[in-house]
Structure formats: C-alpha cells, structure tokens
C-alpha positions in Angstrom: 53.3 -218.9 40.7 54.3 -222.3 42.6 58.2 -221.8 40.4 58.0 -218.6 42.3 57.2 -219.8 45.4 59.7 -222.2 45.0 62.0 -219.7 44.6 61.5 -217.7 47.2 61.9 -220.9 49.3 65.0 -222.3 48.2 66.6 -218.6 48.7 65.0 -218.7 52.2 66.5 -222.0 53.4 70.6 -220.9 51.5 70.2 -217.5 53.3 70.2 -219.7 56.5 73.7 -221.3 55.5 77.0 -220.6 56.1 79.3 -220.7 53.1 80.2 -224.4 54.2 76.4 -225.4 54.3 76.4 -225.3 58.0 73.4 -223.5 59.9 74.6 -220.2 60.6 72.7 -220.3 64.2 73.7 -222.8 66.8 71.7 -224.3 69.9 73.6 -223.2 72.9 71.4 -224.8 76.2 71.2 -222.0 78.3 72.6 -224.6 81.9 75.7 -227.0 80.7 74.9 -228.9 84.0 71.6 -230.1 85.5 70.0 -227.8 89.0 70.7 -229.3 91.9 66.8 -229.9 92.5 67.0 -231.9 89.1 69.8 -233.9 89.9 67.6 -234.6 93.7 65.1 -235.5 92.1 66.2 -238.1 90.0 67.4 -239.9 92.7 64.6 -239.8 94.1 62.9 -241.4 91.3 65.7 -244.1 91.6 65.1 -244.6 95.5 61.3 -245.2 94.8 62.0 -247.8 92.4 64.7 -249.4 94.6 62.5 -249.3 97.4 59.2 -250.8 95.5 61.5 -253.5 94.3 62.6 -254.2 97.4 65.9 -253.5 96.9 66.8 -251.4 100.1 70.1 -250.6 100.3 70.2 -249.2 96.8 67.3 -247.4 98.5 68.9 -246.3 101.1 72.2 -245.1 99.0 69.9 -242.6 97.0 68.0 -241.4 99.5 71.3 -240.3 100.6 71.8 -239.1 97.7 68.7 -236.9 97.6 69.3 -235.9 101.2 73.4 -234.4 100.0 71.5 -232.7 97.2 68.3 -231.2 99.0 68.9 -230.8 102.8 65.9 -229.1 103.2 63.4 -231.5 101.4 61.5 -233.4 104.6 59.9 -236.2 102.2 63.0 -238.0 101.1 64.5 -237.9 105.4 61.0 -239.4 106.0 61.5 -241.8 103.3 64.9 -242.8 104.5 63.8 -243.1 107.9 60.9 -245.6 106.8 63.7 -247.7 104.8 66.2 -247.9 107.3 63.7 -248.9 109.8 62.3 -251.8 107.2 66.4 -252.9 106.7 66.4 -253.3 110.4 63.7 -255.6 110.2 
C-alpha cells in the first residue's frame, strides 16, 4: 500500500513538469507596479519615522511625496503643515 502510494505521488509531482523539469505553471503577479495609494503610503511611513527622529526635512521631502501621490488625503497636508511649522521654529 505505502509503494503504491508512493507511486501515485511521484507520478503526481512529474505530471507537474515540463520535459526540462521546469514547473509547467508560472506565478505572474497580477500588478507589475505598486498602486498609487501603496506607493503614498509608504512614504508616509517614512515621513513618520523622519519626523519622530527628528529629522525634518527628510520629513518634509516625503510628506511631499505623499501629498504628489495622494492629493486628496487631508492627514499627510496636516502633517506637513505641523512639520514645517516645527522647521520654522
């Protein structure tokens, strides 16, 4: 029984194989580049850590960033508000 199952395995997993032992199925990502929203987000990420390291102009520079990416988001123009007013100071 388990030299059948075996087997029935083995012939499974070659089925699966392209002559050169290649899958015959590839992953193709259904988005080559990231959404806009992704790509604004991550820099927002980035401006937060600036920002809590003190580090306000690289701040600043995302938060532009963000704000190119995602006009109508109101937190990061708030945000950038708040660190240009802290540069000034």
């Amino acid at each position: 029984m388990r030299i059948l199952l075996c087997l029935i395995t083995l012939s499974a997993a070659c089925g699966c194989m392209a002559p050169g032992g290649a899958p015959q199925f590839a992953f193709t990502p259904l988005r080559q580049e990231p959404a806009p929203q992704a790509e604004a987000y991550s820099y927002y990420i980035l401006a937060t850590m600036h920002e809590r390291a003190g580090r306000l102009e690289e701040a600043a520079a995302a938060l532009e960033e963000v704000k190119a990416r995602a006009p109508d988001a109101l937190t990061p123009h708030v945000q950038l508000m708040q660190v240009y007013f802290r540069m000034r100071n």
